[in-house]
N, C-alpha and C positions, 0 to 999 in steps of 0.2 A: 601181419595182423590177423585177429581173428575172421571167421567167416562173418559178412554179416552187411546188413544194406539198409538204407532209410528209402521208405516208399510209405505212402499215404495209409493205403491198404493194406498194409503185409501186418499179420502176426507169427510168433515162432520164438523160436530162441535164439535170435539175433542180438547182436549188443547193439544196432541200431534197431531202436525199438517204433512199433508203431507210431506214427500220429494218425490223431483224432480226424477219421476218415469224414471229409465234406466233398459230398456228393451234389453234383448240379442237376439240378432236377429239371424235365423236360414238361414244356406249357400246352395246354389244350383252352382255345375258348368255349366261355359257357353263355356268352351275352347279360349278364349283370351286372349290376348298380349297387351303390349304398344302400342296405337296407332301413327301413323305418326302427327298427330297434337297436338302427347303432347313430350315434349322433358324431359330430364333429368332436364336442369333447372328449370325445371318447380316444380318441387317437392324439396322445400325449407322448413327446417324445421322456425318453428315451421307450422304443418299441419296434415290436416286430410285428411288420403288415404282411398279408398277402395282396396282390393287385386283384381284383376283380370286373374292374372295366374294360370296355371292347379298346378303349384308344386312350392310351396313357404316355404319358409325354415328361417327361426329364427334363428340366429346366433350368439355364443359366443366362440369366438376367431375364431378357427375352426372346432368349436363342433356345427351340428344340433341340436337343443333342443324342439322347433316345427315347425310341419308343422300346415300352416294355409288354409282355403280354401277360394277356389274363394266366394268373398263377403263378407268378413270381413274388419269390422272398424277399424279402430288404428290412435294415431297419431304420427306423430315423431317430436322428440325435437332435435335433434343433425343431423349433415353431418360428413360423409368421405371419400371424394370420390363418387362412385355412390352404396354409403349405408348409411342406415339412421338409426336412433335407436330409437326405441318404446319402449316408460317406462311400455304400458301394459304388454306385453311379455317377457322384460326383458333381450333384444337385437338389432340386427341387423339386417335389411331387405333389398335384392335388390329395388332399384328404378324402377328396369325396371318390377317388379312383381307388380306394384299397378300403378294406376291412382288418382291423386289430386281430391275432394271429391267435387269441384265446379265443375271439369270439366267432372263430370261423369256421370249427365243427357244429355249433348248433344252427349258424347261418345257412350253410351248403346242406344241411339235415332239411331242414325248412324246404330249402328247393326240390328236395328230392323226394320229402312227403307231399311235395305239390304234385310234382312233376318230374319223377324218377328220370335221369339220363346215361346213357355212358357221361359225357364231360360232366355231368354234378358230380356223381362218383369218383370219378378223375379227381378233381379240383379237392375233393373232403381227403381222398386219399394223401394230396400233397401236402394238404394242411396237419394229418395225422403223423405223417414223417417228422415234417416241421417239429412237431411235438411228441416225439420220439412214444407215438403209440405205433408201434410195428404190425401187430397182430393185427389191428383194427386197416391200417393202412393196407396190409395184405387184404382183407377181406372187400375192398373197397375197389381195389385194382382188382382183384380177377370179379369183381359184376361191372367194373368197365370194361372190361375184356370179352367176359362173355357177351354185356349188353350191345358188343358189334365195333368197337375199339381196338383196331388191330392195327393202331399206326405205330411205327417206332418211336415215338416218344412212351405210348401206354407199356412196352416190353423195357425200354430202357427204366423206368420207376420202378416198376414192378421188381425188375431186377436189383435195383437198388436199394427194396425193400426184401428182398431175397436174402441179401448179403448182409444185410444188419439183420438177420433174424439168424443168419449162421448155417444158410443155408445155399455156400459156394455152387456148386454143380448146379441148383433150379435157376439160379442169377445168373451165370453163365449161361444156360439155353436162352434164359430171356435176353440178354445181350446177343448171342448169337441171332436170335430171331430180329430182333430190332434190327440189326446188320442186313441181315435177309430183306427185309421192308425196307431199306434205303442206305447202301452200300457207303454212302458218303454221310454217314454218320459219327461223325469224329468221336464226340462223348462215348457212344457204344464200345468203339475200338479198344478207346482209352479206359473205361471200367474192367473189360473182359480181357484186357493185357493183364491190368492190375489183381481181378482174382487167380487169372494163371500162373502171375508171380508167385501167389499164395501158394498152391495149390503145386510150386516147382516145375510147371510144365513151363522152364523158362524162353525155349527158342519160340515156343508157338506163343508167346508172349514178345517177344522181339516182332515175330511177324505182325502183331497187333501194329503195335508202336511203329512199324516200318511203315505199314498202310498209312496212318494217321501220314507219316511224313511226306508219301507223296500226295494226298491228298492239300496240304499245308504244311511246306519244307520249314517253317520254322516256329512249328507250333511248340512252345516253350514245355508246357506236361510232358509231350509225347519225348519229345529232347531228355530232359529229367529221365524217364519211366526209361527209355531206352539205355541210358545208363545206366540204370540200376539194373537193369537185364544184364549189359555187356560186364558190370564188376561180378555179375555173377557167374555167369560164364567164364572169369577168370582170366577177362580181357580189360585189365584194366588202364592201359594207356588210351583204347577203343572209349571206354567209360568216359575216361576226361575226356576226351575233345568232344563229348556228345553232351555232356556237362558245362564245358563253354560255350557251347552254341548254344545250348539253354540259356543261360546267363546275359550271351548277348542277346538273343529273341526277347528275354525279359528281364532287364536289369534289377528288379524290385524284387525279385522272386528268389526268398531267402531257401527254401530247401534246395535248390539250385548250388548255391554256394557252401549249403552242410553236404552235402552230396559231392561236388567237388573237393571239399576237404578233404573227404573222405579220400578219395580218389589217390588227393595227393599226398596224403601220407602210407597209402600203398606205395606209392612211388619214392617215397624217401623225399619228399621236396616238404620240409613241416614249416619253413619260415610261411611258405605260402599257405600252407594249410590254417596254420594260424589266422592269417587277415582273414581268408574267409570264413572261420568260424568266428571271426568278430563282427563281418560284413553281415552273415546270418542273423547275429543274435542282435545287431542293431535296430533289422526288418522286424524282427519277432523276437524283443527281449523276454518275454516269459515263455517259450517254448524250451519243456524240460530236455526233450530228446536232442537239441541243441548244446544245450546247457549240458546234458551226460557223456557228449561225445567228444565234445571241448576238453571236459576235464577227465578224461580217459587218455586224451591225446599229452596235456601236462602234468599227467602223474605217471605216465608210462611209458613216455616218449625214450627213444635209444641215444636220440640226440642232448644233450646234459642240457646245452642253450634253452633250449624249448623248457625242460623241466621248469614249474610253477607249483610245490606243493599247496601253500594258502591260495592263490586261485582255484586250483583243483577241488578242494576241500570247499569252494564257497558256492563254487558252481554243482558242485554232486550234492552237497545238501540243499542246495535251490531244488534242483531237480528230483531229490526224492518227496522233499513238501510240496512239489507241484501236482505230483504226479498222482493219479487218481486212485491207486493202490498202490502197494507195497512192489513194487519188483524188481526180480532179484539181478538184474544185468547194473539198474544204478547203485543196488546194494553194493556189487561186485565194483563198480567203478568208485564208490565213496571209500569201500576199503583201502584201493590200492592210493587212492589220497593220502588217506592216514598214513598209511604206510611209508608213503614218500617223505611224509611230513616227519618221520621218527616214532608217530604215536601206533607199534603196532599191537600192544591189548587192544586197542577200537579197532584197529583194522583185521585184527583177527574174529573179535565178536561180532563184526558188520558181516564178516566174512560167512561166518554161520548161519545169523539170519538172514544170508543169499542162498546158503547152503537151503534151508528150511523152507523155501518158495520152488524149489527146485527137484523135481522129484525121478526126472531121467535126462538121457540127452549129452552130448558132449559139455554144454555149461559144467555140468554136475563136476564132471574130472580138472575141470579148467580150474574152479573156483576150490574147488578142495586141495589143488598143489599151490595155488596163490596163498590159502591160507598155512599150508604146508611154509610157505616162505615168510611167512608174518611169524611165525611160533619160533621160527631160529632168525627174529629179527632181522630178517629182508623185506627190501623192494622190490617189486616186479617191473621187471625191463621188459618191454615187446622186445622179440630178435626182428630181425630181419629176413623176411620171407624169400625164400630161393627160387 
């Protein structure tokens, strides 16, 4: 099989392509309340809150189950009364503990023309992430930082707004420094493996994900992330079993099982490959990068059994209308569907417009002899890797 890995973080020219990188953002108190300018109605499900109160409690029936802290995300999907219910947490929340997630730049503004803080600045910055202002979130996190905020939570955001700005190497120092400020920072590990992945500095990426492990031998990410380290490293029977310890540490955890897939059609084992790319897209039916690796696996499979060219074809065009732009690895997997399918003028002209997203890089030679094989009416068989 080709090179190539599914990891949260990673871009490149992999045929396992990104997913949409969610980032856990770390909490600071600020001692606030419901503002007079937001009301209870105001907070209508379906939405997204931040918490702002000192003590916030999670609710099922009459049972506390968590407390959350000032600056955490959630959304609610249900009312009753003045409580709302969050599918992350897996209950009930006062209203009066959070503020609506659009009105929480001008709220935290308010505090801060009051009463400038590090934590006000903190808390406007998570909300600017939230709402995918980067720039403004940068600028918010270093006057927390300057303003005397040098806890590893302020380097881990910061970092995180580092990395959506595209700016690997400063997000890195800030994970690293976070690390510095309190060595048993799991999140921190787990971020700064993940842009190292990027970035191909893969073993001192395995060391990240190693730490994580002794810190918490079965913490399910670091499990994941370590196998995408060892398939890269070209250890991939190492990968699986790091992959089913993932799987078992978290059974719900569908990249887990696209990951595994993976794994196990390296290894030639695809009956298996299969369940778990169905157990995947069960957890997370509208995830394309699922949906494009599935149907990579039944259009080009070595094995005939496995071959599915209309599922191929139905799952590579889910995955290109999903997909937030054009690109060219599901181009390159819808063609070889056609292809399989008989129809190769579409699988040639698909082939192109992968060609035309693709401007260097081994993709470029791959995709230009697949479509070499579409023009004298073939399908593309994976061989088997030696």
């Amino acid at each position: 099989m080709q090179a190539s890995f599914r990891n949260f973080a990673t871009l490149g020219n992999y045929r396992n392509c990104a997913i949409g990188v969610v980032w856990s953002l770390w909490f600071v108190s600020i001692g606030a309340a419901l503002g007079d300018d937001v009301s209870i109605s105001d907070i209508e499900p379906p939405q997204r809150v931040l918490v702002i109160s000192q003590v916030t409690r999670v609710m099922q029936g009459d049972t506390p189950t968590v407390s959350l802290k000032p600056g955490q995300l959630m959304t609610f999907t249900k009312a009753n009364g003045d409580w709302r219910y969050t599918p992350e947490f897996r209950g009930w929340v006062s209203v009066r503990d959070v503020i609506p997630l659009e009105k929480s730049i001008d709220y935290f503004s308010k505090i801060i023309g009051e009463q400038p803080s590090s934590a006000a600045f903190h808390h406007r910055a998570i909300a600017q992430i939230a709402l995918a202002n980067f720039e403004n979130a940068l600028s918010d996190m270093n006057q927390a930082i300057e303003g005397g905020d040098k806890s590893t939570y302020a380097y881990v955001n910061r970092g995180i707004v580092q990395r959506e700005l595209e700016k690997a190497d400063l997000a890195i120092e800030d994970f690293t420094q976070a690390i510095a400020a309190d060595p048993t920072n799991i999140q921190a590990f787990i971020l700064r493996g993940m842009l190292l992945l990027e970035q191909q500095h893969t073993e001192a990426a395995l060391n990240d994900f190693d730490a994580v492990l002794k810190l918490e031998e079965n913490h399910a990410e670091a499990l994941n992330q370590r196998g995408v380290a060892l398939r890269l490293l070209d250890k991939p029977k190492e990968a699986l079993a790091a992959f089913e310890k993932a799987v078992e540490a978290a059974p719900d955890f569908a990249d887990a099982y696209a990951n595994r897939a993976f794994a196990l059609c390296q290894l030639g084992e695809f009956e298996k490959a299969v369940a778990d790319y169905e157990k995947a897209l069960e957890l997370m039916s509208t995830q394309p990068e699922f949906m494009n690796d599935y149907a990579w696996l039944l259009a080009t499979c070595r094995n005939e059994s496995i071959l599915n060219a209309d599922k191929a074809i139905e799952l590579a065009e889910k995955a290109c209308e999903l997909s937030d732009k054009p690109d060219p690895s599901f181009l390159d997997t819808l063609a070889a569907a056609y292809a399989r399918k008989g129809e190769y003028n579409k699988a040639f002209d698909t082939a192109t417009k992968a060609l035309e997203l693709v401007s260097s890089g081994s993709l470029v030679g791959e995709i230009d002899a697949r479509r070499e094989l579409y023009n004298q009416q073939k399908a593309y068989t994976e061989e088997e890797v030696k």
